[in-house]
N, CA, C and O atoms as a GROMACS GRO file, in nm:
protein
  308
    1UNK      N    1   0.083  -0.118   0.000
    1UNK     CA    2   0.000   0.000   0.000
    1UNK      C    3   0.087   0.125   0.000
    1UNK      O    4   0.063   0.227  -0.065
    2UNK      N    5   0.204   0.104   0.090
    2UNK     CA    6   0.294   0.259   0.082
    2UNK      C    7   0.331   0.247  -0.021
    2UNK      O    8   0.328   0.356  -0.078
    3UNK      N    9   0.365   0.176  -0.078
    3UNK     CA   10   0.515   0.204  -0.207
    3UNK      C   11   0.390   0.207  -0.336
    3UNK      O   12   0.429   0.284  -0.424
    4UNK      N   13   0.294   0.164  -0.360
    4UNK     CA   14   0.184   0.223  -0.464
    4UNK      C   15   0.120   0.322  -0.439
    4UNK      O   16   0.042   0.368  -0.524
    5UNK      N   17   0.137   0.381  -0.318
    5UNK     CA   18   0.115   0.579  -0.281
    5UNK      C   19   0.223   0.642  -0.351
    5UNK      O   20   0.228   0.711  -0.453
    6UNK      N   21   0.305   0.601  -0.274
    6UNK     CA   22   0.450   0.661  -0.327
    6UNK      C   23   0.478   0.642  -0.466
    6UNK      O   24   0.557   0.722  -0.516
    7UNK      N   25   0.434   0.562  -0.530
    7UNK     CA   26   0.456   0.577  -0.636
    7UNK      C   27   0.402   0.672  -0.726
    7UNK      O   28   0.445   0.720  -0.831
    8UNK      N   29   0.268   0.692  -0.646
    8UNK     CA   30   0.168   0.812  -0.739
    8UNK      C   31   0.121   0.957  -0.620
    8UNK      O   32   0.018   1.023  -0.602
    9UNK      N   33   0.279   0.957  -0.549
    9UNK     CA   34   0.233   1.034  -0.435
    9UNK      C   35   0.137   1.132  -0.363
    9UNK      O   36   0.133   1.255  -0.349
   10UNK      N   37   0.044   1.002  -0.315
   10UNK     CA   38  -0.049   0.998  -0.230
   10UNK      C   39   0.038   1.000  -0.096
   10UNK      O   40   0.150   0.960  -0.064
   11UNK      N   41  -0.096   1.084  -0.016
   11UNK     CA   42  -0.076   1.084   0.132
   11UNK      C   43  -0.144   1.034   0.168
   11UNK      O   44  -0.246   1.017   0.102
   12UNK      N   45  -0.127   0.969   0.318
   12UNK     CA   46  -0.251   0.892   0.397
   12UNK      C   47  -0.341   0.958   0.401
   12UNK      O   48  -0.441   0.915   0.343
   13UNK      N   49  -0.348   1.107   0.478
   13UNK     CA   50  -0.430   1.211   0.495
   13UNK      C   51  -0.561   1.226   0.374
   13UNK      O   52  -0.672   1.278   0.388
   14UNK      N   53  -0.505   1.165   0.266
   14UNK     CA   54  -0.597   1.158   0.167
   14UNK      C   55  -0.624   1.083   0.086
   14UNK      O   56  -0.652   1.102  -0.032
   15UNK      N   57  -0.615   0.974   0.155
   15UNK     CA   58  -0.590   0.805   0.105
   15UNK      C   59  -0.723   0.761   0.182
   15UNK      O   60  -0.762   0.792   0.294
   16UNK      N   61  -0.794   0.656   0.055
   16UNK     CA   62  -0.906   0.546   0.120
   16UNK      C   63  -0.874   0.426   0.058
   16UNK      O   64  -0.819   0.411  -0.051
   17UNK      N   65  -0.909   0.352   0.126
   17UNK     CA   66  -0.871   0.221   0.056
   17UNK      C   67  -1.038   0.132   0.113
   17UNK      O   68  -1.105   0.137   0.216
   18UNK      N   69  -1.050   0.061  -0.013
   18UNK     CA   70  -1.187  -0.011   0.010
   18UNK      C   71  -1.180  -0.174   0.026
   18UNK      O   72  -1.116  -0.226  -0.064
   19UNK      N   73  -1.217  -0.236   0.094
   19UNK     CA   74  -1.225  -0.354   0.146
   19UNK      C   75  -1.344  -0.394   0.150
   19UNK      O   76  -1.442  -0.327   0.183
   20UNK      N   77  -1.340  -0.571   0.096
   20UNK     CA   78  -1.476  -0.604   0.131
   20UNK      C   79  -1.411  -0.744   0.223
   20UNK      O   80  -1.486  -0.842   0.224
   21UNK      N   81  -1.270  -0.759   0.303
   21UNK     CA   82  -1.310  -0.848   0.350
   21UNK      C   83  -1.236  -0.794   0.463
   21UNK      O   84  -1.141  -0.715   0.461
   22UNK      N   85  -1.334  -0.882   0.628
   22UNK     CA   86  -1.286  -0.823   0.754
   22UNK      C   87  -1.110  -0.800   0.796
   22UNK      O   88  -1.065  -0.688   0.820
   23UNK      N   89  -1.049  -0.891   0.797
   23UNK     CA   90  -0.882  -0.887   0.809
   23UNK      C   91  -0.837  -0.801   0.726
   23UNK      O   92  -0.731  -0.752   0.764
   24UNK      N   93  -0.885  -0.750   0.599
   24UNK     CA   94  -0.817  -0.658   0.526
   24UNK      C   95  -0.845  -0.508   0.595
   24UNK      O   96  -0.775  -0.409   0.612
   25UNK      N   97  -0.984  -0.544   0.626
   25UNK     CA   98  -1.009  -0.381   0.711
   25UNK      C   99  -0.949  -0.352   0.819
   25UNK      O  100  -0.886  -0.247   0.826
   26UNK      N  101  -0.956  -0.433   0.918
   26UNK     CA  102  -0.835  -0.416   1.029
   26UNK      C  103  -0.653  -0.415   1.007
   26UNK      O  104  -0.564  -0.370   1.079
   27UNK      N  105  -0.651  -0.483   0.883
   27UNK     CA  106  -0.494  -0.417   0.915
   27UNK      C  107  -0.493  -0.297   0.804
   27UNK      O  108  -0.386  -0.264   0.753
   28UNK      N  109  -0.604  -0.238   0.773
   28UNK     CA  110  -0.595  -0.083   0.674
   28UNK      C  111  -0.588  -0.018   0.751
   28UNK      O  112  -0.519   0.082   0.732
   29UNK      N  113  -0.666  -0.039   0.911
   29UNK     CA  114  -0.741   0.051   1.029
   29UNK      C  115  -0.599   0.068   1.086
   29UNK      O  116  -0.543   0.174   1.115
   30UNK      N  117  -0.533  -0.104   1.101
   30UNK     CA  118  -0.444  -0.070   1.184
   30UNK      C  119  -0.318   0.030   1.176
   30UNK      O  120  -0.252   0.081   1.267
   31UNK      N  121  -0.307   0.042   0.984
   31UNK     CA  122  -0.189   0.111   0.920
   31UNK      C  123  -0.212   0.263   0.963
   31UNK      O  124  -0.119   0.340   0.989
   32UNK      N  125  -0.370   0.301   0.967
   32UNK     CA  126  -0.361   0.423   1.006
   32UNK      C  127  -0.463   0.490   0.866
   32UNK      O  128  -0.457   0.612   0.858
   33UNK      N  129  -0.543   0.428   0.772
   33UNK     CA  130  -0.592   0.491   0.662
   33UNK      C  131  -0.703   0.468   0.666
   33UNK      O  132  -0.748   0.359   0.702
   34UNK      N  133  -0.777   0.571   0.629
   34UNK     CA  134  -0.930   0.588   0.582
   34UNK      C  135  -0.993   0.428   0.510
   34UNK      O  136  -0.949   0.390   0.402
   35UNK      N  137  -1.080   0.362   0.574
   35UNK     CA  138  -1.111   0.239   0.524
   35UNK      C  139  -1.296   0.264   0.483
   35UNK      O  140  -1.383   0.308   0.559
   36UNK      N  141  -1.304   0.240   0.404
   36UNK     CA  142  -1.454   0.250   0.310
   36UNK      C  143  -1.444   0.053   0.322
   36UNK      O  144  -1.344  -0.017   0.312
   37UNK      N  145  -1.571   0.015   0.345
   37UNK     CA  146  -1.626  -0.156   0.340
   37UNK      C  147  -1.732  -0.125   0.248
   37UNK      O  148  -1.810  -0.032   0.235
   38UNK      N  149  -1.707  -0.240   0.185
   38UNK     CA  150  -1.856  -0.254   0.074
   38UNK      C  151  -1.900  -0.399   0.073
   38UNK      O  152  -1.850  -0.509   0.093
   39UNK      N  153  -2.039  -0.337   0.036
   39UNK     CA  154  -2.135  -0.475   0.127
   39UNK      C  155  -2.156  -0.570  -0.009
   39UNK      O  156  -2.262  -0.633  -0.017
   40UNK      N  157  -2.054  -0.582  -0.118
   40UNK     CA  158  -2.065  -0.708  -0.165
   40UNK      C  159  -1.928  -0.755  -0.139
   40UNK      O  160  -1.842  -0.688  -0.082
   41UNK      N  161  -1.908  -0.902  -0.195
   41UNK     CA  162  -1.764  -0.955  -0.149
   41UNK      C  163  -1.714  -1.119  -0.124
   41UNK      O  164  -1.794  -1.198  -0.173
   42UNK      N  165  -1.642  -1.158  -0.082
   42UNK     CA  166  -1.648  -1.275  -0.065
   42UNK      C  167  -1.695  -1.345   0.125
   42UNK      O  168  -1.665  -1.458   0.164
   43UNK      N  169  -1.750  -1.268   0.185
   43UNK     CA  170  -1.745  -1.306   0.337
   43UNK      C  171  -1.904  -1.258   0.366
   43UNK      O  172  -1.908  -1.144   0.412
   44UNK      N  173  -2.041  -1.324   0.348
   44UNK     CA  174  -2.129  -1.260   0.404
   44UNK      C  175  -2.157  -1.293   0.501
   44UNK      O  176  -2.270  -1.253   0.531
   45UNK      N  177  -2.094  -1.371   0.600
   45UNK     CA  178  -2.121  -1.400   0.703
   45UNK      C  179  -2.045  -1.267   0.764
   45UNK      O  180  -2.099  -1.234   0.870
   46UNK      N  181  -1.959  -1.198   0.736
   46UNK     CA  182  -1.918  -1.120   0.836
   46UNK      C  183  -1.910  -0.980   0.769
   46UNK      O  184  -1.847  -0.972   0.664
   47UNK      N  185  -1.963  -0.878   0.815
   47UNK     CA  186  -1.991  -0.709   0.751
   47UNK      C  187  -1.870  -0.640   0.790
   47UNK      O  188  -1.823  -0.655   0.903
   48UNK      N  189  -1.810  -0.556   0.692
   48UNK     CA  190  -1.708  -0.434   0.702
   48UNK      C  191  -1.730  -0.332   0.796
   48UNK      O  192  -1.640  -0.250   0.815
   49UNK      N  193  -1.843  -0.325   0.861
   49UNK     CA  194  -1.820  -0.250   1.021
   49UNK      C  195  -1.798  -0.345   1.127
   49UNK      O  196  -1.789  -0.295   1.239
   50UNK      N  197  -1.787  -0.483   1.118
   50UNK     CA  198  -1.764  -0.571   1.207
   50UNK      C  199  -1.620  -0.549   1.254
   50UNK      O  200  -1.579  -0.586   1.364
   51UNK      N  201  -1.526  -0.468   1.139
   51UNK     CA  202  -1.385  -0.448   1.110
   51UNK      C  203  -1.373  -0.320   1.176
   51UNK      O  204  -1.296  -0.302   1.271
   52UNK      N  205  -1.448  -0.229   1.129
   52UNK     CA  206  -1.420  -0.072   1.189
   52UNK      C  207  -1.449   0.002   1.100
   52UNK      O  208  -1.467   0.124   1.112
   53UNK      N  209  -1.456  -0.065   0.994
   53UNK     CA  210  -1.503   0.040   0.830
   53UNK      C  211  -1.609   0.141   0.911
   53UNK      O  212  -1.708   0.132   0.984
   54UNK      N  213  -1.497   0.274   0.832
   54UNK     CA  214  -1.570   0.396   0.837
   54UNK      C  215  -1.726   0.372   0.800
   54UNK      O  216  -1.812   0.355   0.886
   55UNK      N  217  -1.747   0.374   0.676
   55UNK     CA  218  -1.858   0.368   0.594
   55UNK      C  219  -1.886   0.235   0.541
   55UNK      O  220  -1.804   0.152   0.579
   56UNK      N  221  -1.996   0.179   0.449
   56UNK     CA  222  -2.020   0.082   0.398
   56UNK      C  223  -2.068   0.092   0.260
   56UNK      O  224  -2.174   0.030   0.249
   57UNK      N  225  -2.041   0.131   0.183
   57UNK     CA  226  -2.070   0.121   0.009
   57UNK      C  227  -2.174   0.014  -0.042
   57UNK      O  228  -2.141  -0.092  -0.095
   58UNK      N  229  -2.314   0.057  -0.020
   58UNK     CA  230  -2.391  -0.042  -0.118
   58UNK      C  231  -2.368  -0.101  -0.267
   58UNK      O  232  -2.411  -0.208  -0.311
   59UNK      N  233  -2.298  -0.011  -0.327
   59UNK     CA  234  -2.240  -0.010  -0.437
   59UNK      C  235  -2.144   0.046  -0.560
   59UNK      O  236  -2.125   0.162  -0.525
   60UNK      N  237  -2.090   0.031  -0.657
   60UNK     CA  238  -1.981   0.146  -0.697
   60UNK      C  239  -2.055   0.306  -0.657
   60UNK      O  240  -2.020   0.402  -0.589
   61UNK      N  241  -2.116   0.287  -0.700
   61UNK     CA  242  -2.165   0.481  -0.741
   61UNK      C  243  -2.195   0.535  -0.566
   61UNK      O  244  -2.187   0.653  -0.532
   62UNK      N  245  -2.221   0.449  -0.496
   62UNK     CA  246  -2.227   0.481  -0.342
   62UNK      C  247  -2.062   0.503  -0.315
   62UNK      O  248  -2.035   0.609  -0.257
   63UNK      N  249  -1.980   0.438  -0.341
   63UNK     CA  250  -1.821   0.443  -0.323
   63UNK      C  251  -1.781   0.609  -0.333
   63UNK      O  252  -1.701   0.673  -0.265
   64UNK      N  253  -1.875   0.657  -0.456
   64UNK     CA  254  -1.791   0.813  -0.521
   64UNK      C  255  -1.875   0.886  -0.374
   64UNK      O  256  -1.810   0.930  -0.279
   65UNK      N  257  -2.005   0.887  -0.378
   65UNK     CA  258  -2.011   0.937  -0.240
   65UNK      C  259  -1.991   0.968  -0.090
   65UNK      O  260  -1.999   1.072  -0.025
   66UNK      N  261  -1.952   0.805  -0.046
   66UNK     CA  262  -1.907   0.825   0.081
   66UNK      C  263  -1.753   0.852   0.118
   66UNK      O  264  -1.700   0.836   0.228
   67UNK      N  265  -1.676   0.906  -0.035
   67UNK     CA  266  -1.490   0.946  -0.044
   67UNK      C  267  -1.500   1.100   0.091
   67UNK      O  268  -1.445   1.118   0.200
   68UNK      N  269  -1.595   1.179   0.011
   68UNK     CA  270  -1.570   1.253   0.098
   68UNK      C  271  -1.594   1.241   0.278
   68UNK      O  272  -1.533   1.293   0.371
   69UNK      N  273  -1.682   1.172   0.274
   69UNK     CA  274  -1.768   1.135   0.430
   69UNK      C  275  -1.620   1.084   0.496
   69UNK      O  276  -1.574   1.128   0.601
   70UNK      N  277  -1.584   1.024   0.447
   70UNK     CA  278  -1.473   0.932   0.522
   70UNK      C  279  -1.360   1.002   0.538
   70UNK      O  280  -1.294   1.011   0.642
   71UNK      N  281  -1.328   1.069   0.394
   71UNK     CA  282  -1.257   1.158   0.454
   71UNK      C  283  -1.198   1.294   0.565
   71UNK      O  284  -1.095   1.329   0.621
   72UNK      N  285  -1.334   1.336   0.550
   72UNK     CA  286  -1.358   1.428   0.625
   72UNK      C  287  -1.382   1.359   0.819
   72UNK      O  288  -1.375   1.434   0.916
   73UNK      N  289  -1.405   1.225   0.828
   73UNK     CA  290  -1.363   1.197   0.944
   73UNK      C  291  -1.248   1.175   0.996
   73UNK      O  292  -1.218   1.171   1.116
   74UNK      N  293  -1.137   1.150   0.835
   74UNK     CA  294  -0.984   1.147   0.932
   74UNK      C  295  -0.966   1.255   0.904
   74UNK      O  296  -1.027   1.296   1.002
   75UNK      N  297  -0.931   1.352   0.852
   75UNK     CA  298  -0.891   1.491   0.841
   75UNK      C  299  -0.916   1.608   0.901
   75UNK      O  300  -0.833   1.695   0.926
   76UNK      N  301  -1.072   1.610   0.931
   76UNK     CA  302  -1.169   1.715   1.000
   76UNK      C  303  -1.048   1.701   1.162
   76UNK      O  304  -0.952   1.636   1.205
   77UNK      N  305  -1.165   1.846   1.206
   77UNK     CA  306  -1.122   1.884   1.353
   77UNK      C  307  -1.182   1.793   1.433
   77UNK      O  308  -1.166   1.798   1.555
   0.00000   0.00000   0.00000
């Protein structure tokens, strides 16, 4: 994840990364980055706020919406 920021230098501060499966969301949470879960995927037994996901994406076009929401919770005051 760092070295494909860095490559297109991105900051965390303005970095999301989307996950649809639980272990991926906790170690995004744990790195320190904005985590978006979306509720399709390979795990329905277990949901992306089960992880800590900020938000939950019903679907792509829900994704372009909740960029800012999420962001604005790591960044904001």
């Amino acid at each position: 994840m760092f070295q494909a920021m860095g490559a297109v230098g991105a900051e965390p501060e303005v970095t999301v990364v989307f996950e649809d499966m639980v272990f991926d969301i906790e170690m995004v949470r744990a790195a320190g980055f904005a985590t978006l879960g979306v509720a399709w995927g390979c795990h329905p037994d277990q949901t992306p706020s089960d992880a800590g996901a900020q938000a939950i994406a019903t679907d792509s076009l829900h994704l372009h919406d909740l960029i800012p929401e999420v962001l604005g919770r790591m960044v904001g005051p």
